[in-house]
Phi, psi and omega in degrees: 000147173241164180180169202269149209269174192223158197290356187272340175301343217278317178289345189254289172336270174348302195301297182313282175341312154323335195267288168266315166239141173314331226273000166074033162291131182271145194282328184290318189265039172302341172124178174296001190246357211248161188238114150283136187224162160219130151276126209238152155215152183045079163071014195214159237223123191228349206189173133207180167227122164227137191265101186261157137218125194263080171078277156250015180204177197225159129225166173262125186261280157270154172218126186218149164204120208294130222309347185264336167283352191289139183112340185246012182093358167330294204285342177302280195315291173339305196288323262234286217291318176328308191287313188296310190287322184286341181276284153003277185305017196032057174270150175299331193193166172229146183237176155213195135246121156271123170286153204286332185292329193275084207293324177288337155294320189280317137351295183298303174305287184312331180310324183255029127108007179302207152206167171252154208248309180212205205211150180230088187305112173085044165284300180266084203019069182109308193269124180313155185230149196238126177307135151224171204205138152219137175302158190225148169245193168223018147251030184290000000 
């Protein structure tokens, strides 16, 4: 089930975040654009996505879903509510960053029509980052 996170989410969250960056950001204080989602299965909090949507366009900051949960189409169904909610709210487009090494993300993204629009170097500690974008239509 997704469903939008709520502040007692807060500590589980944390522990994931936590997991790929350090930089202490809270994912609850992102600003007025931005959507916390979480996936739950039995009660228990396996994943979330977060997201902004700026007016006409949207992008994805994290999508993490936890290494014992992989696999199960978590992270599909996520990208699924993302696309949906950014079409709907009528944006144009979607962006992310990937690190380049994160072969199963990029996979994933292409699978939902991204393409990569440029490349950032030494973005991700050292390691390149890759823009990717996909156009939104308004019959999707």
């Amino acid at each position: 089930m997704i469903r939008k996170a709520i502040h007692s989410d807060f500590p589980k969250l944390c522990k994931y975040y936590k997991e790929f960056d350090q930089s202490g950001v809270d994912l609850f204080n992102r600003g007025p654009f931005s959507n916390l989602l979480i996936y739950e299965e039995e009660n228990e909090i396996v994943g979330f996505i977060n997201y902004s949507i700026m007016y006409d366009r949207a992008e994805i900051d994290y999508i993490y879903v936890d290494p014992s949960y992989r696999k199960r189409k978590i992270a599909y169904e996520l990208m699924e509510f993302c696309i949906e909610d950014a079409t709907t709210s009528g944006c144009q487009n979607i962006t992310l960053e990937v690190n380049e090494h994160n072969v199963p993300g990029i996979r994933l993204y292409e699978k939902f029509g991204f393409q990569k629009a440029a490349v950032r170097p030494k973005y991700y500690h050292g390691e390149d980052g890759i823009l990717m974008i996909r156009e939104l239509n308004k019959s999707e």
